[in-house]
N, C-alpha and C positions, 0 to 999 in steps of 0.2 A: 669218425662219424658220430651224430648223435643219434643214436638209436629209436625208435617210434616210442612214445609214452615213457622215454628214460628218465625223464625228471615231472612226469605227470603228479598233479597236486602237491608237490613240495612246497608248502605255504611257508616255508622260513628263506625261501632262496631269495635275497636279493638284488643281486647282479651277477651276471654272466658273461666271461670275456672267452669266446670261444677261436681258439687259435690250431691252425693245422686241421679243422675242421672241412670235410669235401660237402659231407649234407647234413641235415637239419629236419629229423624223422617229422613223420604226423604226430602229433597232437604234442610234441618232444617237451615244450616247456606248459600244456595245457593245466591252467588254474592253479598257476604261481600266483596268488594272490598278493604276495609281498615284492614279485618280482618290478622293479624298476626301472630297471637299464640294461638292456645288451648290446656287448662292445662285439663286433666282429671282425676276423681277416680275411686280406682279400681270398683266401683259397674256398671260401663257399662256393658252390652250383647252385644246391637247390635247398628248398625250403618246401617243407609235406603242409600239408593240410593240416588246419588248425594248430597249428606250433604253438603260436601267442596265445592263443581264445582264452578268456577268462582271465587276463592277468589285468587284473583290475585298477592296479595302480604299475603300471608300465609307463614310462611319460618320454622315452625317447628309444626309437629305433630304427637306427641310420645300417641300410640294406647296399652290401658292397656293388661297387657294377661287375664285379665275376658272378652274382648270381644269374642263371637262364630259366631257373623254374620257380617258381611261390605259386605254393597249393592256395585251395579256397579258405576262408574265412580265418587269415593271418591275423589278425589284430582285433576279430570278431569281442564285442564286450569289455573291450580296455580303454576304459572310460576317464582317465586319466592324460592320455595321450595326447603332450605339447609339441613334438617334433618328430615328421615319421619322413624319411627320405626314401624311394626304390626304385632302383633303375628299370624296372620290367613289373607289369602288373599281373603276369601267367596268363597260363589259356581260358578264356572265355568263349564260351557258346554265340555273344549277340554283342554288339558293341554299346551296346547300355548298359554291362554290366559292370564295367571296366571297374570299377571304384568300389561297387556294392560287393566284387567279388573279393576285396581284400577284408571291408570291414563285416561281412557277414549278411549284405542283404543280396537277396536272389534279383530284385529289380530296380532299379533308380527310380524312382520316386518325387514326385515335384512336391513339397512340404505345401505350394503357397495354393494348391490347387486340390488338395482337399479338403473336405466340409464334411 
């Protein structure tokens, strides 16, 4: 397993092929800033809260279908982000949140309908 906060602000990491792995702590890879790519296998379950957040230049991550959980705001601020795959969006409170809960907003938002 990757432990909670195991690789928290490691700004030199960038890529990550995590194999034999069962979970994927909170906040495990938060504000990899150099972080670009995680490769993973299928033996994932779960993924904590804010794993990804802050990895600013992350631009691909393909989420196995053995995952059943992903915490909130997974990919919160990776602003980089060209290709993001997951079979399971985790538990949500309200079915509008479905999407806001991976990238970090609490509500879905219609852009074209505020002033």
């Amino acid at each position: 397993d990757v432990s909670d906060e195991a690789f928290k602000n490691c700004i030199n990491l960038k890529t990550v092929s995590l194999a034999a792995v069962n979970n994927v702590g909170k906040q495990a890879f938060y504000g990899c800033t150099k972080l670009e790519e995680v490769n993973f296998k299928s033996t994932v379950n779960t993924i904590g809260d804010y794993a990804f957040t802050n990895c600013k230049k992350l631009k691909k991550l393909i989420v196995p279908d053995s995952v059943v959980y992903i915490g909130r705001n997974l990919i919160d601020n990776c602003q980089a982000i060209e290709e993001i795959k997951v079979p399971y969006f985790g538990a949500v409170e309200t079915k509008n949140e479905t999407l806001g809960y991976l990238f970090g907003q609490s509500k879905y938002q219609n852009q074209e309908n505020q002033n």
